[in-house]
C-alpha positions in Angstrom: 33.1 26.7 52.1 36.6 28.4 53.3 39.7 25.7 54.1 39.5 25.1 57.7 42.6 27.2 59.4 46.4 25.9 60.0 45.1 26.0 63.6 42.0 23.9 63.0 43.4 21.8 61.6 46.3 21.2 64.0 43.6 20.8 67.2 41.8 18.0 64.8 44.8 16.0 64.7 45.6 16.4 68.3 42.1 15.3 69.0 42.4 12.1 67.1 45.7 11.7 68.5 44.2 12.2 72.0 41.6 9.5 70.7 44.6 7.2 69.6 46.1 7.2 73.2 42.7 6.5 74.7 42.1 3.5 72.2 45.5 2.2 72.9 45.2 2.5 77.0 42.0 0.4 76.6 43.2 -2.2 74.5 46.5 -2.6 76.6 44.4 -2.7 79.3 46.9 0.0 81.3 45.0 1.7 84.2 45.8 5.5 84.1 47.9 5.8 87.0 50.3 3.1 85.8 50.4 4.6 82.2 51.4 8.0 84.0 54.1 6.4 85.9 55.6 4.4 83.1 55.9 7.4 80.6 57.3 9.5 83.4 54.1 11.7 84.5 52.6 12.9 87.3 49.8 9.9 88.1 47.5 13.6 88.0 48.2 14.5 84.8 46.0 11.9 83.1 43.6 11.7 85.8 40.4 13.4 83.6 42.4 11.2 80.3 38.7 9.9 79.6 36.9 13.3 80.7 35.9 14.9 76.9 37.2 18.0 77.5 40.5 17.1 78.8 43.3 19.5 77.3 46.5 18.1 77.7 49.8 20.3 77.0 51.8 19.4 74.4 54.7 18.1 76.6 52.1 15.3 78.2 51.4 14.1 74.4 55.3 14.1 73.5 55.5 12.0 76.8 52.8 9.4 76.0 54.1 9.2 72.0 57.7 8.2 73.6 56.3 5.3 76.0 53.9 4.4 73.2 56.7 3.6 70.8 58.8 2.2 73.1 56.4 -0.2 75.1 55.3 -1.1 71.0 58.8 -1.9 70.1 59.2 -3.8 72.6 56.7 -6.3 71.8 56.7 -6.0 68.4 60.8 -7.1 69.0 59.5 -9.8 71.7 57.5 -11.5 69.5 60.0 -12.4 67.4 62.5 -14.1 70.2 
């Protein structure tokens, strides 16, 4: 069986990283619209978020990784005030 491509392989991980954000928006219990505004989006852009074919650009992930760290930090640095 042949290795899978460069580019294969590059959509699998941005599928599990698109599964990562959806697992993390759950469990923060962020509505969509809210998660937009707070990682400086367009409340549109993640308006399919759930939908399974939803293809967002590249910038949209950088955006979401940003907040995610950040918001993360925050508690993780809140905790231990």
């Amino acid at each position: 069986m042949p290795e899978p491509s460069r580019q294969q392989r590059l959509g699998t991980k941005i599928e599990e990283y698109v599964r990562t954000v959806r697992l993390w928006t759950r469990r923060m219990n962020f509505s969509l619209h809210r998660l937009a505004l707070a990682a400086g989006l367009s409340p549109g852009t993640l308006r399919n978020m759930f939908d399974e074919d939803w293809n967002p650009r590249l910038e949209t992930l950088v955006a979401l990784e940003r907040f995610i760290r950040r918001y993360t930090e925050d508690l993780q640095h809140r905790a231990k005030i």
